[in-house]
C-alpha positions in Angstrom: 6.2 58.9 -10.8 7.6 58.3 -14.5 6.7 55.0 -15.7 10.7 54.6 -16.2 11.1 55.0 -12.8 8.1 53.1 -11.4 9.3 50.3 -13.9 13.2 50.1 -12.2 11.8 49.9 -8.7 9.5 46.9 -9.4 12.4 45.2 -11.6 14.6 45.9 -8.9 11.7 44.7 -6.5 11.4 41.6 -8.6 15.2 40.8 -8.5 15.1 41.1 -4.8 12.5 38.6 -4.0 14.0 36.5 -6.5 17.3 36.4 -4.7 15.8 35.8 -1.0 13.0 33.5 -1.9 14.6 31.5 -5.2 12.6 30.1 -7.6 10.8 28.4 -4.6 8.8 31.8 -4.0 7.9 31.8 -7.9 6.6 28.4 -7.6 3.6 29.2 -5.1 2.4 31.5 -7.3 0.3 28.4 -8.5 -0.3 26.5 -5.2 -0.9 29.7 -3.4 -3.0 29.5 -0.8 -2.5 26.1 -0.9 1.0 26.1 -0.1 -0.1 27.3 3.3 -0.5 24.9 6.4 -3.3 26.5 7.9 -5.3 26.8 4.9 -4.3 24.1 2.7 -6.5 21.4 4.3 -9.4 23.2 4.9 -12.6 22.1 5.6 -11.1 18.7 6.1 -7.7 16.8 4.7 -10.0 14.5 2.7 -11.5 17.3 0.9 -9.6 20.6 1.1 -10.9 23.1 -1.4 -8.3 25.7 0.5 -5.8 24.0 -1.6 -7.6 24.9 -5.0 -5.2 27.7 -6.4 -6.0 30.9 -6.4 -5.1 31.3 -10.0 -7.1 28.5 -11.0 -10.2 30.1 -9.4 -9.3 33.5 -10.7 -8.6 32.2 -14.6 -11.3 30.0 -14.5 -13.9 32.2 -12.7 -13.6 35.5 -14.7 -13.8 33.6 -18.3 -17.2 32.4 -16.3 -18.1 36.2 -15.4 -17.0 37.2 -18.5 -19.0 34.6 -20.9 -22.7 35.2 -19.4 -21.8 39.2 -18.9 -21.2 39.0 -22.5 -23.6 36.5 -23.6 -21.6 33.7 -24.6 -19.4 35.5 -26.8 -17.6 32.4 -28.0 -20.7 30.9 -29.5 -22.5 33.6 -30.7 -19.6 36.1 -32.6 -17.5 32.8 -33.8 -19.2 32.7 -38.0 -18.7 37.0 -37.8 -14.8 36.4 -36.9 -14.6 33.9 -39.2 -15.9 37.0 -41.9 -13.7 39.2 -40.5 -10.3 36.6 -40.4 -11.1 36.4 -44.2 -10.8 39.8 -45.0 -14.5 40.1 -46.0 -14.7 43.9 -44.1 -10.6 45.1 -44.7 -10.5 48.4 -45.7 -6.6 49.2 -46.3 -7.0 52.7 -45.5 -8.1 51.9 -41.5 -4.8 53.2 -39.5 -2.6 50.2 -38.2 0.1 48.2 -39.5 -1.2 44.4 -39.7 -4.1 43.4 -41.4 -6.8 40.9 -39.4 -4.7 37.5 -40.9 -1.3 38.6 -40.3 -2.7 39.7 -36.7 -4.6 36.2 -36.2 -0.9 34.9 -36.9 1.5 36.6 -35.2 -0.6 36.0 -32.4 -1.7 32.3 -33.3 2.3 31.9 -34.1 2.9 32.7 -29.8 0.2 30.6 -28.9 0.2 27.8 -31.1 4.0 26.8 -30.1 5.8 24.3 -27.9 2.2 24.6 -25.6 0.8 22.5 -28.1 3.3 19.9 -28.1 5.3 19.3 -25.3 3.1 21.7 -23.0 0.0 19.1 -23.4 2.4 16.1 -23.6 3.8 17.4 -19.5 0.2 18.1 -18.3 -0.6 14.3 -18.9 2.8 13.8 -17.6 2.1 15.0 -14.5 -1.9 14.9 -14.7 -3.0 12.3 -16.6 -5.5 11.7 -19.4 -8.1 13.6 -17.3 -5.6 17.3 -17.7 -7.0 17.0 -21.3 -10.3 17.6 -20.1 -9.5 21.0 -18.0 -7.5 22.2 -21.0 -10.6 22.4 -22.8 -12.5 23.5 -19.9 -9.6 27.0 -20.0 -10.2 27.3 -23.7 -13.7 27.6 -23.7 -14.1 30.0 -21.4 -10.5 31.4 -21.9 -12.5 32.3 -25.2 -14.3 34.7 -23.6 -11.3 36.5 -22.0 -9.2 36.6 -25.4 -12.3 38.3 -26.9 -12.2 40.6 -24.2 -8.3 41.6 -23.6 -8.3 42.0 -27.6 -11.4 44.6 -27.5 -10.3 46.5 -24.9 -6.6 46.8 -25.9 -7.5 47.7 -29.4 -9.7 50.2 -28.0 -7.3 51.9 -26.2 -4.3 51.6 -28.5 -1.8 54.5 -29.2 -0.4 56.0 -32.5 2.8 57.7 -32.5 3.7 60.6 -35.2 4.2 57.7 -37.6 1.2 56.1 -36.9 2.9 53.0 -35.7 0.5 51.2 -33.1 1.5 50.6 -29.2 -1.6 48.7 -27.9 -1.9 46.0 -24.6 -3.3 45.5 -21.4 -0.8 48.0 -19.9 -2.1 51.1 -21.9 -5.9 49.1 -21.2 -5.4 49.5 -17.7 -3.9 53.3 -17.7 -6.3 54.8 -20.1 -9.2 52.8 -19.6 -8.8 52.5 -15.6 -7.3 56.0 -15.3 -4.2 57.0 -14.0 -4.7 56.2 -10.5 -3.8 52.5 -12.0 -0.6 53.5 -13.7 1.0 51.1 -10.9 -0.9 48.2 -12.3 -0.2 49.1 -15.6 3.2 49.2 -15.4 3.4 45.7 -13.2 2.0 44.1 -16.3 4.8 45.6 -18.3 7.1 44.7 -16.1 6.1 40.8 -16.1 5.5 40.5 -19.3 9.2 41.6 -20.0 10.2 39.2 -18.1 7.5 36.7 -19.7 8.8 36.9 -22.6 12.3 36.3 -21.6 10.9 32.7 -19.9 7.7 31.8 -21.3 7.8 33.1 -24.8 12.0 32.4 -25.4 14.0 30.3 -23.1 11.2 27.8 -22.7 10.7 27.9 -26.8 14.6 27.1 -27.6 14.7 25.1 -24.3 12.9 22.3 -26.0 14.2 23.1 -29.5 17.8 22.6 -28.5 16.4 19.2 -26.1 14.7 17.6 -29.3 18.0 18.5 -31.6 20.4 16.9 -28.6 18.0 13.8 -28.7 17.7 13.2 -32.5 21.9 13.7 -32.8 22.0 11.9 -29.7 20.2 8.7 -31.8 22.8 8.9 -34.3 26.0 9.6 -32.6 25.5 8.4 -29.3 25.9 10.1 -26.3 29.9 9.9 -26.1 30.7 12.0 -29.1 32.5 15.2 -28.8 29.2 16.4 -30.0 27.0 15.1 -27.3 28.8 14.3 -24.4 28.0 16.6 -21.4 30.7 18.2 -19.6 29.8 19.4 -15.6 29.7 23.3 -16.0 29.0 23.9 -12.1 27.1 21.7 -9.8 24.5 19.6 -11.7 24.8 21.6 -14.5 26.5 19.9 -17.8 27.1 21.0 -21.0 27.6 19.6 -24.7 28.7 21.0 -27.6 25.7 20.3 -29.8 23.4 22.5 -27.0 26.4 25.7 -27.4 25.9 25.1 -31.3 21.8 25.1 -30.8 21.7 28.0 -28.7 23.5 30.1 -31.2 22.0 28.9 -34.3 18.6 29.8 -33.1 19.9 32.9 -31.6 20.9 33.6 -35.0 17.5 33.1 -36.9 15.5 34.3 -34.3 17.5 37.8 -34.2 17.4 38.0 -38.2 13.8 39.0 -38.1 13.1 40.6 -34.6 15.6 43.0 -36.0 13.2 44.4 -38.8 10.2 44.7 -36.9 6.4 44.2 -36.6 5.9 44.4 -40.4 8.5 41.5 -40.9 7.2 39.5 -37.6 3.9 40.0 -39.3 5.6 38.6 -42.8 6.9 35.4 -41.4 4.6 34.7 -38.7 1.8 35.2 -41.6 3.9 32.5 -43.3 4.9 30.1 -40.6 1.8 29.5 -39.0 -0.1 28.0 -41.1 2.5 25.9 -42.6 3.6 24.3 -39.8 -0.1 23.6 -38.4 -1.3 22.2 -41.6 1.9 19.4 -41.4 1.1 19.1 -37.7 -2.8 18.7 -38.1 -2.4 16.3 -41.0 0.4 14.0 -39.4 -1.7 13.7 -36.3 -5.0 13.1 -38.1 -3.2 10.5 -39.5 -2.7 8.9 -36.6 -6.4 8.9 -35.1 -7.6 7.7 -38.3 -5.6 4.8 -38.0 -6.4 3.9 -34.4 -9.8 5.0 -34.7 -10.9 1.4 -32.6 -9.1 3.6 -29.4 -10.4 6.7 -29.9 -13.6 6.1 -27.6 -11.4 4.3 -24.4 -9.4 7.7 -25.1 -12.4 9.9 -24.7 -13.3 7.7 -21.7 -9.7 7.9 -20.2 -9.9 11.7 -20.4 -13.7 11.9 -19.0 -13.3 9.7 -16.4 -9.9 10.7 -15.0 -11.0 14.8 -14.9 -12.8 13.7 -12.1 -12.0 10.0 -10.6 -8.5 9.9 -11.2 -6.8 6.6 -9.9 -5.3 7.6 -5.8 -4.3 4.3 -5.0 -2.2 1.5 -6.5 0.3 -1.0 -4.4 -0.8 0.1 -1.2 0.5 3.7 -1.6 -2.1 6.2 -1.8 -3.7 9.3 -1.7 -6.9 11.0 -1.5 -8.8 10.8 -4.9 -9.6 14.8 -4.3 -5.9 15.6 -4.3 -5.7 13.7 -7.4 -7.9 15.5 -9.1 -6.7 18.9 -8.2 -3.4 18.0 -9.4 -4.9 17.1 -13.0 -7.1 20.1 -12.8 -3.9 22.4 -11.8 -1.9 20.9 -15.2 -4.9 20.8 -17.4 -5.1 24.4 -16.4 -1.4 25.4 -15.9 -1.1 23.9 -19.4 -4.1 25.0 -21.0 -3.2 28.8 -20.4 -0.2 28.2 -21.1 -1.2 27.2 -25.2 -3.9 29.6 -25.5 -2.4 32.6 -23.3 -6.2 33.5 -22.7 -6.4 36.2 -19.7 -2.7 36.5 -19.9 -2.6 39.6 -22.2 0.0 38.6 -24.2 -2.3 38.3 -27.5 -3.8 41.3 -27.2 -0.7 43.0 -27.8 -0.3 41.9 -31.3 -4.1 42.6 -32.2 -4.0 45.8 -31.0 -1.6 46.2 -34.3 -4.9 45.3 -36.5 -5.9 47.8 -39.1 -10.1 48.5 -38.6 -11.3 51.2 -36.6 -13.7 48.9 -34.6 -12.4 47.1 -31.7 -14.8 44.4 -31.1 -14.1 43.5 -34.8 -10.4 42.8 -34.1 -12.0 40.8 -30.8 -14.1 39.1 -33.2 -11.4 37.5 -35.0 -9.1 36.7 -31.0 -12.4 34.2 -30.7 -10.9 31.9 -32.8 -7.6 31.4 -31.3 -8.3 29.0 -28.4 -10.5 26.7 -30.9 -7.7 26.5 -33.2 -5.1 26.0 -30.8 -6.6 23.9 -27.8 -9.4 22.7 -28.7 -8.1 21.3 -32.4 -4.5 21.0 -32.2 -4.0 20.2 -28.4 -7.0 17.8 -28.6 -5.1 15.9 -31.8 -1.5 15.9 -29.5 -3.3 14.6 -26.4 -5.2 11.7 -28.5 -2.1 11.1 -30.2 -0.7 10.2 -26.9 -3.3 8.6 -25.3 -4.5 6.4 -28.3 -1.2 5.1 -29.2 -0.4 4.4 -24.9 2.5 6.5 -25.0 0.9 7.7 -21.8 1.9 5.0 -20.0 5.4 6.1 -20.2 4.4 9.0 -17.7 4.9 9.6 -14.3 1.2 9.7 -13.6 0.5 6.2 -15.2 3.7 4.6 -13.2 2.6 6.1 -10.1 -1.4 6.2 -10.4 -2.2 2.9 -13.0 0.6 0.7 -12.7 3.3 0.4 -10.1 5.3 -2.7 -12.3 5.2 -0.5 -15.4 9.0 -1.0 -16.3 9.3 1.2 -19.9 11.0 4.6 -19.7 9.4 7.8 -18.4 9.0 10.3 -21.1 8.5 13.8 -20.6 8.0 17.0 -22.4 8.3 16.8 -26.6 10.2 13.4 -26.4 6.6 12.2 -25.3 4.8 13.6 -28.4 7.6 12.5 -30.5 7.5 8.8 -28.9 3.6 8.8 -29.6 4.2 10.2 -33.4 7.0 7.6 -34.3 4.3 4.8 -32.6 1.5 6.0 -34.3 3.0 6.3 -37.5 5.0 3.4 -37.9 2.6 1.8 -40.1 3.1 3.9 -42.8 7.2 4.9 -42.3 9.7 4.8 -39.1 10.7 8.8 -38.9 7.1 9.8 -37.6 9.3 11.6 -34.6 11.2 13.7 -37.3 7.6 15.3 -37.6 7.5 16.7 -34.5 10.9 17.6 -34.0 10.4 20.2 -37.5 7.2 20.9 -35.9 9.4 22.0 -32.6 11.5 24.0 -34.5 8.7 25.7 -36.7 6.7 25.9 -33.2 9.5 27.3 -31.0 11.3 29.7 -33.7 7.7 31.5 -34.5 6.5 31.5 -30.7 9.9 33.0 -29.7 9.8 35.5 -33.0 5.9 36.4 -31.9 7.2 37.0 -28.0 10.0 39.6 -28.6 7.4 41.8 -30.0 5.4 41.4 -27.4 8.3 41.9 -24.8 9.4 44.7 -26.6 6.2 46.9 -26.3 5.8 46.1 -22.9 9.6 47.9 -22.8 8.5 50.1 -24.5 5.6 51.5 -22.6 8.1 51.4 -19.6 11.0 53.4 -21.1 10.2 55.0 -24.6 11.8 53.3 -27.6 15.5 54.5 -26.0 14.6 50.4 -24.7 14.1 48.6 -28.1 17.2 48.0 -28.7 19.0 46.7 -25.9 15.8 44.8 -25.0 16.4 42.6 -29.0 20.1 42.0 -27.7 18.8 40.8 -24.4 15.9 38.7 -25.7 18.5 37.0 -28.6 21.0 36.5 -25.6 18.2 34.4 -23.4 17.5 32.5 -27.3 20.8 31.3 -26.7 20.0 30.6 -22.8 17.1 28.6 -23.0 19.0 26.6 -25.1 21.6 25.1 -22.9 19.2 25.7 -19.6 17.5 22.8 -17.6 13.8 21.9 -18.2 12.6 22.5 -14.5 14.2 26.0 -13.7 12.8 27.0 -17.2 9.3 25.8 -16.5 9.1 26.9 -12.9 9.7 30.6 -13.7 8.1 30.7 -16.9 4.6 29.3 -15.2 5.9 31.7 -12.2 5.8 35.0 -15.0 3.3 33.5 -16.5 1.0 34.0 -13.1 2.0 37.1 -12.0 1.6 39.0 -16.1 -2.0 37.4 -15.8 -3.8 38.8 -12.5 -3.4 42.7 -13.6 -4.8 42.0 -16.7 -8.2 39.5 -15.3 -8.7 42.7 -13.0 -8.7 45.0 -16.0 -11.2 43.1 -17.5 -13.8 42.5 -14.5 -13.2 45.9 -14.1 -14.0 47.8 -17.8 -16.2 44.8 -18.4 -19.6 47.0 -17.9 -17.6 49.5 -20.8 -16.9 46.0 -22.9 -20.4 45.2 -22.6 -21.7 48.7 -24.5 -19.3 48.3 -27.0 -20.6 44.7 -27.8 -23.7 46.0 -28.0 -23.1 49.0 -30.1 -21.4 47.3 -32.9 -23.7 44.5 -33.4 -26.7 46.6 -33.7 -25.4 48.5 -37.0 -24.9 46.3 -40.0 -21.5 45.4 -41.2 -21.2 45.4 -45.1 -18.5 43.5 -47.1 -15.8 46.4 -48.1 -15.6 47.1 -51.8 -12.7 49.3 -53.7 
């Protein structure tokens, strides 16, 4: 069967199940097994590991595999990326179109996004302190998987006549797997269109256009023509200010998908590091100045991975559901900033000029350390340190039942933290993160249509680039005006689905992965000269 083909019968497969089951059937994609009856409490109600997601055990348990096949890749390859991010072995003649940086960044530029800031911001939301801890649990051993996904997709990357790249875990899978997987390889494809439409884009512009309405909101009020919300359908309202969000960032966001990889590259190259830097520094800020709290805040996070509060007021539950539940957003959360094992990055990479593809793997080791382990780790003390937390769910219903302050959620979290933990020096420390949220969310959704776009691509020949860009600018303009839980719920749901063909890819060529390794650092690598 044509891959067109293939790909139209799982869309319309998709479609279906989405119709009959709702976003409901989505959901379980990150309770499953759990969400069944007979499993869910086994061996016992007080302690029942059936309701440990399969996805958690899968994510988790092949960056294990993975990491001691490999040798602890993440600690052992980290000062060669380093070497190789630098430019130390570019040779300009190597076929591809983006050099290691600019490949580092459009990748960086997806991952380092709205994950950072309002995705660690809901996982203690939801989690608590102790989600921190299982966020940097994914990104050490999610290491180990980016390394891996990078490799093997630059291994098996395409050229066309132009010598234009066409590299990811779909083209891993059918080349590297054979074509006996083409089935698998094109289910990847077809989720990771649909990824990007959620997860890379609505979700982005989602909380763009939510930070915008709130900082208008603050000056206006909430009765101007602006910002007043007018019932659309249901419980769905409308403003003005979301319509005008939603196509002003369709606007910028289509202005450089438009031109291409080469321009992603151009802007991503410039973005990234500009808005971490202003991020990083701002936050740094912040920890230097409550320094007294940063140990309680390392205790918070220790202690309540693993002996979360269950019971406050009477009302309780049992301290191993608690736990899950923080391990389950540290996770959810933790993939969701790094994308390790997803795929995703290894589409960009496979774009990287060099003709070896553990060197372009090399250099994927360094995304969850800047990402999770620095710039989450900064958010989630900024939070904790300065007790925004308490505004949370968790706090109200795990710490303190008589808590009366406003739950925050999301960005408006981080932002509450940032204006707190910066008042000493001026009042507008929440203006930081909402041009952080823009530079985030614009880059992340810029970095995602590429991806998208390749993965429609492979499933229709370039007759699809097109009308995929106008699709992907029409759900910019989506996202903006949607509501935070639909958004979420299918974007995790995606999310789930994109990840499992490409973990099996892995486990699968990682005895081929291993060889490669080997093979490259055994011969010395010399610094290229002109």
């Amino acid at each position: 069967m044509k891959r067109s083909i293939a790909g139209l019968v799982t869309f319309f497969i998709i479609l279906t199940v989405l119709i009959i089951g709702g976003v409901a059937f989505f959901e379980s994609v990150w309770s499953f097994p759990g969400n069944l009856d007979f499993i869910k409490n086994f061996p016992s109600s007080e302690y029942p590991i059936g309701s440990i997601p399969f996805m958690v055990i899968a994510l988790v348990g092949t960056g294990i595999f993975v990491t001691i096949k490999l040798g602890f890749p993440q600690l052992r390859y980290i000062k060669h990326g380093i070497k190789v991010t630098k430019g130390d072995y570019d040779n300009p003649d190597d076929k591809g179109d983006l050099n290691h940086f600019k490949a580092l960044a459009t990748a960086l530029s997806a991952t380092v996004g709205i994950g950072n800031i309002a995705g660690v911001a809901t996982a203690i939301y939801y989690g608590g302190p102790g989600a921190l801890f299982w966020m940097w649990v994914t990104a050490f051993f999610g290491t180990a998987l980016k390394y891996s996904e990078v490799t093997l997709a630059h291994q098996f990357r395409e050229f066309d006549h132009k010598g234009n790249t066409a590299g990811g875990p779909m083209y891993t899978i059918e080349k590297g797997l054979g074509s006996n997987w083409k089935w698998l390889a094109v289910a990847f494809a077809c989720f990771a269109v649909i990824c990007s439409f959620a997860t890379g884009n609505a979700i982005q512009t989602f909380t763009v256009s939510d930070q915008i309405y709130s900082e208008v909101t603050q000056i206006v009020g909430q009765t101007h023509f602006l910002t007043e919300k007018h019932t659309v359908f249901g419980n769905f309202a409308l403003s003005v200010q979301q319509v005008i969000n939603g196509i002003f960032l369709a606007f910028i966001v289509g202005l450089v998908i438009i031109g291409g990889i080469k321009r992603i590259g151009n802007v991503t190259g410039f973005l990234s590091p500009f808005m971490a830097i202003i991020y990083v520094i701002a936050g740094l800020l912040i920890l230097v100045s409550n320094y007294s709290h940063l140990g309680e805040s390392f205790q918070y996070i220790i202690e309540m991975a693993f002996n979360p509060p269950a019971e406050i007021a009477g009302v309780g539950i049992g301290s191993f559901l608690v736990m899950l539940n923080t391990m389950l957003w540290g996770i959810k959360r933790g993939l969701y900033s790094n994308e390790a094992g997803q795929g995703s990055a290894a589409i960009a990479h496979a774009t990287a000029k060099t003709e070896y593809a553990v060197r372009e793997g090399s250099v994927a080791l360094l995304e969850p350390f800047i990402d999770t382990i620095t710039i989450c780790t900064i958010t989630g003390l900024v939070i904790i340190s300065t007790d925004a937390w308490h505004h949370t769910q968790f706090y109200v219903t795990r710490v303190d039942a008589t808590f009366s302050g406003d739950l925050l959620n999301s960005s408006i979290l981080t932002s509450y933290a940032f204006k707190q933990g910066l008042s000493w020096l001026f009042d507008f420390g929440d203006k930081i993160v909402t041009l952080a949220v823009l530079l985030f969310a614009v880059s992340t959704a810029i970095s995602w249509s590429y991806y998208g776009e390749r993965a429609a691509n492979y499933l229709f020949g370039k007759v699809a680039t097109l009308p995929y860009k106008f699709v992907y600018i029409i759900f910019v303009f989506i996202g903006a005006i949607a509501e935070l839980e639909a958004v979420w719920a299918f974007g995790d749901a995606a999310l789930g689905f994109m990840t499992f063909p490409n973990l099996l890819a892995i486990i699968l060529l990682s005895t081929t992965l291993k060889k490669m390794t080997k093979e490259y650092f055994s011969i010395e690598h010399k610094e290229y000269k002109e």
